[in-house]
LUMRO-834260 format. One line per 4 residues: number of its first residue (from 1); their letters; for each residue z, x, y of N, C-alpha, C. Coordinates in nm, 2 decimals, always signed. Each point is the difference from the previous one (the first is absolute). Example, Ala and Ser with C-alpha at 12.3 -4.5 7.8 and 13.67 -1.06 7.14 Angstrom:
1 = as = +0.78/+1.32/-0.57/+0.00/-0.09/+0.12/+0.00/+0.09/+0.12 ~ -0.07/-0.04/+0.11/+0.00/+0.09/+0.11/+0.08/-0.08/+0.11
This chain:
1 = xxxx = -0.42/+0.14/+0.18/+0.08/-0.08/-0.09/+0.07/+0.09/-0.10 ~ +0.11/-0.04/-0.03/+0.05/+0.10/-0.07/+0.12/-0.08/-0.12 ~ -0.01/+0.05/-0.11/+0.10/-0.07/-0.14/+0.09/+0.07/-0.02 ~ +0.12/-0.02/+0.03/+0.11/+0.05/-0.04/+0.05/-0.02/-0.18
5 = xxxx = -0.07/+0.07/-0.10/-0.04/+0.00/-0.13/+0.13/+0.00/-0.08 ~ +0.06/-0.05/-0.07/+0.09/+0.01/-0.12/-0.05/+0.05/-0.14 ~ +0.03/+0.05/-0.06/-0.09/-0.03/-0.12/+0.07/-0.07/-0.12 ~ +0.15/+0.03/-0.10/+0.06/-0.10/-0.05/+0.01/-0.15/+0.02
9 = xxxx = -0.01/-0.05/-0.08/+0.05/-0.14/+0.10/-0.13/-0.06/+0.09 ~ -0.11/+0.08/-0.01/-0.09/-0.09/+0.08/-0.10/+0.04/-0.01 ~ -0.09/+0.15/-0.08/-0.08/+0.03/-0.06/+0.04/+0.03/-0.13 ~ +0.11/+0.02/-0.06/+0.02/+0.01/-0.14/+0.13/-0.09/+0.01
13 = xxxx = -0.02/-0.11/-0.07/+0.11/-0.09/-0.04/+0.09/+0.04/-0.09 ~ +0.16/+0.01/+0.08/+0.09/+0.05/-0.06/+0.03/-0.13/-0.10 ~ +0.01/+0.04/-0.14/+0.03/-0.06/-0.12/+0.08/+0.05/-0.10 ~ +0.16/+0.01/+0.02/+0.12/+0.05/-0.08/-0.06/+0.03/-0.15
17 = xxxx = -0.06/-0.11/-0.02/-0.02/-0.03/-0.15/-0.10/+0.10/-0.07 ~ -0.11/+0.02/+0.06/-0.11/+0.05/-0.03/-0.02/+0.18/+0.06 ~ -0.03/+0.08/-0.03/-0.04/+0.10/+0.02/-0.13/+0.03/+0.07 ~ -0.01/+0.04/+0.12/-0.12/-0.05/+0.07/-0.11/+0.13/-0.06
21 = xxxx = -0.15/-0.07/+0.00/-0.11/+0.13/-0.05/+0.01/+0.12/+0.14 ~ +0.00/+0.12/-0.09/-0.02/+0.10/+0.08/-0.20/+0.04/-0.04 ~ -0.05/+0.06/+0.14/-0.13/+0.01/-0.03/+0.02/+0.14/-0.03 ~ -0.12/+0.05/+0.03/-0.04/+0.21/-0.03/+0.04/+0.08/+0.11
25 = xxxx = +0.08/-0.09/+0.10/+0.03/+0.08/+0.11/+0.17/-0.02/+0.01 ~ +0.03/-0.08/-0.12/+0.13/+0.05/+0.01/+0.09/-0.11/+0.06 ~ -0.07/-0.10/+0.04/+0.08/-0.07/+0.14/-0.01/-0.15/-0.04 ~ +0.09/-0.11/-0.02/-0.01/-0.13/-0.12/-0.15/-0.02/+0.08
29 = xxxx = -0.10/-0.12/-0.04/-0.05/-0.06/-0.02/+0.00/-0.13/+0.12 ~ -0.13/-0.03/+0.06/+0.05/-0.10/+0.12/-0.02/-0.14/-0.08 ~ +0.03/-0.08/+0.04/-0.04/-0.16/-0.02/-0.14/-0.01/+0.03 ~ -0.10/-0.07/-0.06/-0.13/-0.05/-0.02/-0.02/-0.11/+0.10
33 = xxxx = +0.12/-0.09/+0.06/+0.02/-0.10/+0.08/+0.02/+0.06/+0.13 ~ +0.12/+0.13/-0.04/+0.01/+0.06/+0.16/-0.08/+0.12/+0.08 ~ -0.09/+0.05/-0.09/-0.12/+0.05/+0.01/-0.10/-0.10/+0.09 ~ +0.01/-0.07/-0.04/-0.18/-0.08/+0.02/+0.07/-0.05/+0.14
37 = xxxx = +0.17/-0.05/+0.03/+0.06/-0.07/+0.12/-0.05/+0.12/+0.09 ~ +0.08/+0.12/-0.03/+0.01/+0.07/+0.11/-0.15/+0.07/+0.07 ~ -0.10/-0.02/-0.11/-0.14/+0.03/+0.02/-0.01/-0.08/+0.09 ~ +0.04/-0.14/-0.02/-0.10/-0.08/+0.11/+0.09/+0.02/+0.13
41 = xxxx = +0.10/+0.02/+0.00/+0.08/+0.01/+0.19/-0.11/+0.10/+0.03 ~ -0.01/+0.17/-0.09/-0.02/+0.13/+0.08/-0.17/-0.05/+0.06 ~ -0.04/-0.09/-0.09/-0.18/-0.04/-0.01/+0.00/-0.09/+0.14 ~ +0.07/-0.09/+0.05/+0.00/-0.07/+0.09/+0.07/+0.03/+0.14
45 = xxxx = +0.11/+0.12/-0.04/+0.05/+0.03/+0.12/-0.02/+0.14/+0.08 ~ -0.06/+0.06/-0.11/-0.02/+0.15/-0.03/+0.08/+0.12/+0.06 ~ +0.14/-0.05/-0.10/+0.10/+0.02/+0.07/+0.01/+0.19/-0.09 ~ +0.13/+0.04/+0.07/+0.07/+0.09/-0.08/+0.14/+0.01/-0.06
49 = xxxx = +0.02/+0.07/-0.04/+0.11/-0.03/-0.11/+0.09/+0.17/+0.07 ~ +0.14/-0.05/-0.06/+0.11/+0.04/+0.08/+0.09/-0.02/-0.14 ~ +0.01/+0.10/-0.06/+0.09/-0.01/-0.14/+0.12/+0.00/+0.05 ~ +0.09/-0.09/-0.03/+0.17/-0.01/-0.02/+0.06/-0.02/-0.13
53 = xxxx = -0.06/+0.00/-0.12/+0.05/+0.04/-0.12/+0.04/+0.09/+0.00 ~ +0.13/-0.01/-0.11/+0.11/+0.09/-0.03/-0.10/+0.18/-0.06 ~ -0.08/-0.06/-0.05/-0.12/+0.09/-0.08/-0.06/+0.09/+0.13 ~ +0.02/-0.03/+0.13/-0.12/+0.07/+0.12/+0.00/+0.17/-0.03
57 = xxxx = +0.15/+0.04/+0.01/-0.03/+0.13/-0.01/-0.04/+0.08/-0.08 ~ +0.01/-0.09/-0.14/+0.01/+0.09/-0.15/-0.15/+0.04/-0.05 ~ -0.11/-0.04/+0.16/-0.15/+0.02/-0.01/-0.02/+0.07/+0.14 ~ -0.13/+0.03/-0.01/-0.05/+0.08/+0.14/-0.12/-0.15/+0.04
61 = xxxx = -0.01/-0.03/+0.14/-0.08/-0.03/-0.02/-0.13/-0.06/-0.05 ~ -0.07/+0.12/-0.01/-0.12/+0.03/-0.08/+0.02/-0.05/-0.17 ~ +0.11/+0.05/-0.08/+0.05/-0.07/-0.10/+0.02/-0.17/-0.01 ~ -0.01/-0.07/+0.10/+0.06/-0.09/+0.04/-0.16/-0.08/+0.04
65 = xxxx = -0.14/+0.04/+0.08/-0.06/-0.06/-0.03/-0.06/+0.01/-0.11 ~ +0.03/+0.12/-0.09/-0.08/-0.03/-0.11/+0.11/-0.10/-0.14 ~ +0.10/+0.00/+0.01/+0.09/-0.13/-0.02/-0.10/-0.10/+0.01 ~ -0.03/-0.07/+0.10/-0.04/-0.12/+0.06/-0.18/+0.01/-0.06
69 = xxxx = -0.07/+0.14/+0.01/-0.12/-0.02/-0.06/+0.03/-0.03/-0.14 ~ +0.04/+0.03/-0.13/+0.01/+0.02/-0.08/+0.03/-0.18/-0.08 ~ +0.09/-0.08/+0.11/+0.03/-0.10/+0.00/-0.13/-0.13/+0.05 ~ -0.09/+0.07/+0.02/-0.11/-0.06/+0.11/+0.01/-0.05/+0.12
73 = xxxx = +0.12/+0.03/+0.07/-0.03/-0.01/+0.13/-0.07/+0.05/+0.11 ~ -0.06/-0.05/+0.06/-0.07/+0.10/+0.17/+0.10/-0.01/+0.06 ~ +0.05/+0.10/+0.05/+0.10/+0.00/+0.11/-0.08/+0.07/+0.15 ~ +0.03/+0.00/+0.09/+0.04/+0.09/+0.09/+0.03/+0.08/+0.05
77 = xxxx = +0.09/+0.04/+0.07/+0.16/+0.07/+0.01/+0.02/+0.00/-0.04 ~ +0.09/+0.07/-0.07/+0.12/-0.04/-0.07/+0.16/+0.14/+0.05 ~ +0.06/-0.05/+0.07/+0.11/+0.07/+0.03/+0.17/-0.04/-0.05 ~ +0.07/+0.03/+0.03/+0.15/-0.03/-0.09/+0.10/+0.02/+0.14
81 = xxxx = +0.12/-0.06/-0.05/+0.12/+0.04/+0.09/+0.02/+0.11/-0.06 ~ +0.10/+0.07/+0.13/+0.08/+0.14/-0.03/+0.09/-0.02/-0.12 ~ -0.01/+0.11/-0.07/+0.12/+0.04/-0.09/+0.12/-0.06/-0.01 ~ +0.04/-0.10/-0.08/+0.14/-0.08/+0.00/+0.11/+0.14/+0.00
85 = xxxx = +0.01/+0.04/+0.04/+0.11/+0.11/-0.03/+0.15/-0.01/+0.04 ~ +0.04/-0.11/+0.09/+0.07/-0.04/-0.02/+0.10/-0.18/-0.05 ~ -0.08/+0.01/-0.12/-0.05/-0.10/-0.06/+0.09/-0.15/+0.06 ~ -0.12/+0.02/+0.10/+0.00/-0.11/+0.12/-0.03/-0.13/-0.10
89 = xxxx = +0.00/-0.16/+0.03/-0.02/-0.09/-0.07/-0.12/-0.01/+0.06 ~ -0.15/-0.08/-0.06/-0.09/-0.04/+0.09/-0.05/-0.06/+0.12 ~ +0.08/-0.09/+0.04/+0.05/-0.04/+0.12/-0.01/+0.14/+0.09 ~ +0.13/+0.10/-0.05/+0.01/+0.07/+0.09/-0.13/+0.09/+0.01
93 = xxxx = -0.03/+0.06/-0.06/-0.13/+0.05/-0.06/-0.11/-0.04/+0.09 ~ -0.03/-0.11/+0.00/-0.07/-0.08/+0.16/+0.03/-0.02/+0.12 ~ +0.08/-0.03/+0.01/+0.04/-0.01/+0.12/-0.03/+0.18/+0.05 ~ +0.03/+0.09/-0.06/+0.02/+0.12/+0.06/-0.14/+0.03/-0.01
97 = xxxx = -0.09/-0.07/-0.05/-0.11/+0.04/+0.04/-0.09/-0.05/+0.12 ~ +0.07/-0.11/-0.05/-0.02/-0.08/+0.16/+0.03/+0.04/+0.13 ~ +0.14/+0.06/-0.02/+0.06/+0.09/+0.14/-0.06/+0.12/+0.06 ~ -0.09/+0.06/-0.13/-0.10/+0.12/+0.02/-0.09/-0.01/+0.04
101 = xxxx = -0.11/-0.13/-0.04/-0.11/-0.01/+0.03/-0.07/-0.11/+0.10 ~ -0.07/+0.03/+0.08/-0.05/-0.09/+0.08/-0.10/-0.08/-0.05 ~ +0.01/-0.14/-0.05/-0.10/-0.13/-0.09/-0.08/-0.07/+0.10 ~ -0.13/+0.02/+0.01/-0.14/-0.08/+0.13/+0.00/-0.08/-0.12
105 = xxxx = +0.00/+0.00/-0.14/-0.09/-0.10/-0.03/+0.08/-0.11/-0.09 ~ -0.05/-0.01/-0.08/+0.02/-0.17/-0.08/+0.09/+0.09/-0.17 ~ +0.09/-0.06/+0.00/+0.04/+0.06/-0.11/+0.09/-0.12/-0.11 ~ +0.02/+0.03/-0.12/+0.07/-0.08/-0.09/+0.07/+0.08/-0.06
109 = xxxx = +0.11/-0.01/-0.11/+0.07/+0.04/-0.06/+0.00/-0.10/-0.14 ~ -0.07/+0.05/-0.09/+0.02/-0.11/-0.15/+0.11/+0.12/-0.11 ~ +0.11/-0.06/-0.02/+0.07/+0.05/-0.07/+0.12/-0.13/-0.07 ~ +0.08/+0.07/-0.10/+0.08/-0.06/-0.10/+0.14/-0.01/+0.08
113 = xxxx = +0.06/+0.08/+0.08/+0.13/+0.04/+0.05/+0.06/-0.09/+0.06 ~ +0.13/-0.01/-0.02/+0.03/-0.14/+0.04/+0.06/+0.05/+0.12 ~ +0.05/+0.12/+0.06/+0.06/+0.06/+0.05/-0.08/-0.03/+0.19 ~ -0.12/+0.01/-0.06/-0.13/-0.04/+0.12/+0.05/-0.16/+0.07
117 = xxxx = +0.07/-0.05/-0.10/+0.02/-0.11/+0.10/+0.10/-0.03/+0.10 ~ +0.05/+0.14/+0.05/+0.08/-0.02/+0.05/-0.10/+0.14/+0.15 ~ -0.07/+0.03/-0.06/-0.13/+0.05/+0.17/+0.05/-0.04/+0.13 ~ +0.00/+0.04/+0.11/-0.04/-0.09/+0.11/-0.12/-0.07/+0.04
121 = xxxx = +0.02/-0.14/+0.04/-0.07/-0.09/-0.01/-0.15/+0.07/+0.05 ~ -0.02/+0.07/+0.07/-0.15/+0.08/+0.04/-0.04/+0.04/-0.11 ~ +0.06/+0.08/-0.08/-0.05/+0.06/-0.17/+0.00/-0.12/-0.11 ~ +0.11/-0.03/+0.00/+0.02/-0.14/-0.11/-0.14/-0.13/-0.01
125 = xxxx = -0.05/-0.03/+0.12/-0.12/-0.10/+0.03/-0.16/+0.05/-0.08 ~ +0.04/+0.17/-0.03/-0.11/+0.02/-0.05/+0.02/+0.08/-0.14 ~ +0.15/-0.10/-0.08/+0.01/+0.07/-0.12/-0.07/-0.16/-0.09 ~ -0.08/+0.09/-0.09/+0.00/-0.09/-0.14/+0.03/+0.06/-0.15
129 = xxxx = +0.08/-0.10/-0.01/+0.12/+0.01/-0.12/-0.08/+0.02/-0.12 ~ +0.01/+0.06/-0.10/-0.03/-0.07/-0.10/+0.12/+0.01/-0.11 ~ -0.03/-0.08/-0.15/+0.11/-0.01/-0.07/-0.04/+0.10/-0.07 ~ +0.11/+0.11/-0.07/+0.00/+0.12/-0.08/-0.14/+0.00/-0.14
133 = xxxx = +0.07/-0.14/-0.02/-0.02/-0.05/-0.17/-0.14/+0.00/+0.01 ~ -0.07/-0.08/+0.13/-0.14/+0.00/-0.01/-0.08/+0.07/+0.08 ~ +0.04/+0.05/+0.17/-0.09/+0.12/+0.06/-0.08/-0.13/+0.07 ~ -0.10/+0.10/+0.06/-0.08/-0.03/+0.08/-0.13/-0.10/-0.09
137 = xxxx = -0.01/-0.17/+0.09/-0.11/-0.06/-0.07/-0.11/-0.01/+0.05 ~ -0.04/-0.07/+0.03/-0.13/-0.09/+0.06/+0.05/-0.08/+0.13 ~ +0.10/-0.09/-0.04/+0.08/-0.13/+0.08/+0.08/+0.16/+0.11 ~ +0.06/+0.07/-0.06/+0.05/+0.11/+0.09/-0.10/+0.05/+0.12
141 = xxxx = -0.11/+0.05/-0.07/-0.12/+0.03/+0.09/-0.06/-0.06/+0.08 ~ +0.04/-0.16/+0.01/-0.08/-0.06/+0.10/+0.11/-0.07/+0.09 ~ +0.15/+0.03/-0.06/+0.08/-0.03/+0.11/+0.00/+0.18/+0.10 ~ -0.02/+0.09/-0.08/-0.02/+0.10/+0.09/-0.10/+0.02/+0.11
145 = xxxx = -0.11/-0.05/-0.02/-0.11/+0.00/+0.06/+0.01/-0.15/+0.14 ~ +0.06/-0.10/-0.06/+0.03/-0.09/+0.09/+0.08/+0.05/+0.08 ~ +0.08/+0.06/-0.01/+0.12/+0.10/+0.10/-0.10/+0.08/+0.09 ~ -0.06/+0.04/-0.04/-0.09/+0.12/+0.05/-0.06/-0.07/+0.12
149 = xxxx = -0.09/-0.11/-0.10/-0.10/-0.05/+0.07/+0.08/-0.09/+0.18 ~ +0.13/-0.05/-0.05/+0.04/-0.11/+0.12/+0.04/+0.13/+0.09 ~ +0.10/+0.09/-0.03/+0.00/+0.13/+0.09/-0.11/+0.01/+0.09 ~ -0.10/+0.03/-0.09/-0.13/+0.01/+0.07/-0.08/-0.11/+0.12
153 = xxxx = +0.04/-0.06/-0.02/-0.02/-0.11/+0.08/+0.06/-0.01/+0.12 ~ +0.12/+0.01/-0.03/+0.13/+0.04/+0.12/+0.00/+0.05/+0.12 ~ -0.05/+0.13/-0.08/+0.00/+0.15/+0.06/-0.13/-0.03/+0.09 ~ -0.12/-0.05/-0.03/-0.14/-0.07/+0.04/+0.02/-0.09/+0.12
157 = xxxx = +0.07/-0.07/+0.00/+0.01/-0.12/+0.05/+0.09/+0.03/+0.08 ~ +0.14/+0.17/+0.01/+0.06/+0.03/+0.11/-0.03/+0.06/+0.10 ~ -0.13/+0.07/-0.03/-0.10/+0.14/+0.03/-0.13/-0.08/+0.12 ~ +0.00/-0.12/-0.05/-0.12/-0.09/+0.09/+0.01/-0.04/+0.12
């Protein structure tokens, strides 16, 4: 299982207004709500995470789980798309990763980008949206998990 991770917009809610907390590592501060959401997908699906934030390359990895510890998450994996270098839009950013890699398993994409909704319908079916202002909730996490779970069923029930 695998999360196609955003982090603006859906672990740190973008808020024009407000200046978001930076912690001791430099990096804003996640949501308390989107914390505990995204805990429960990785806790139930024991998935890994696949950074597409604008932020992926400006950390190593290893910088990157300790991001996530410092935040209290357990993660996984944790890996990122290639280098935006040719500051591809997200969309395209995916898709070319998609064209790279061969996917066995169950995957989601939770992000803010509006741009995603325009995926092909094979990618698109397993995007969840969220809104900038608020990020990833609760009601988010269990429509992610219902996605997961009816996939799963599918896939079960085409295999039999």
């Amino acid at each position: 299982m695998l999360i196609f991770l955003d982090i603006d917009g859906v672990m740190a809610p973008a808020n024009s207004w407000k200046r978001p907390e930076f912690l001791s590592d430099g990096f804003p501060a996640f949501s308390h709500r989107a914390t505990q959401a995204l805990q429960r997908i990785i806790s139930e699906t024991s998935a890994d995470i696949v950074l597409t934030t604008s932020h992926k390359s400006n950390y190593s990895v290893e910088e990157w789980k300790n991001i996530f510890a410092i935040r209290k998450l357990k993660t996984n994996k944790i890996t990122r798309l290639t280098e935006n270098t040719n500051h591809s839009s997200r969309k395209e950013e995916i898709l070319n990763w998609f064209n790279s890699n061969t996917v066995f398993e169950d995957f989601i994409i939770i992000d803010d980008d509006k741009s995603l909704n325009s995926l092909p319908e094979l990618l698109k079916m397993n995007l969840i949206q969220t809104s900038a202002a608020v990020g990833l909730t609760d009601e988010i996490a269990s429509e992610a998990l219902a996605l997961l779970e009816k996939k799963h069923i599918h896939l079960h029930n085409s295999t039999v």
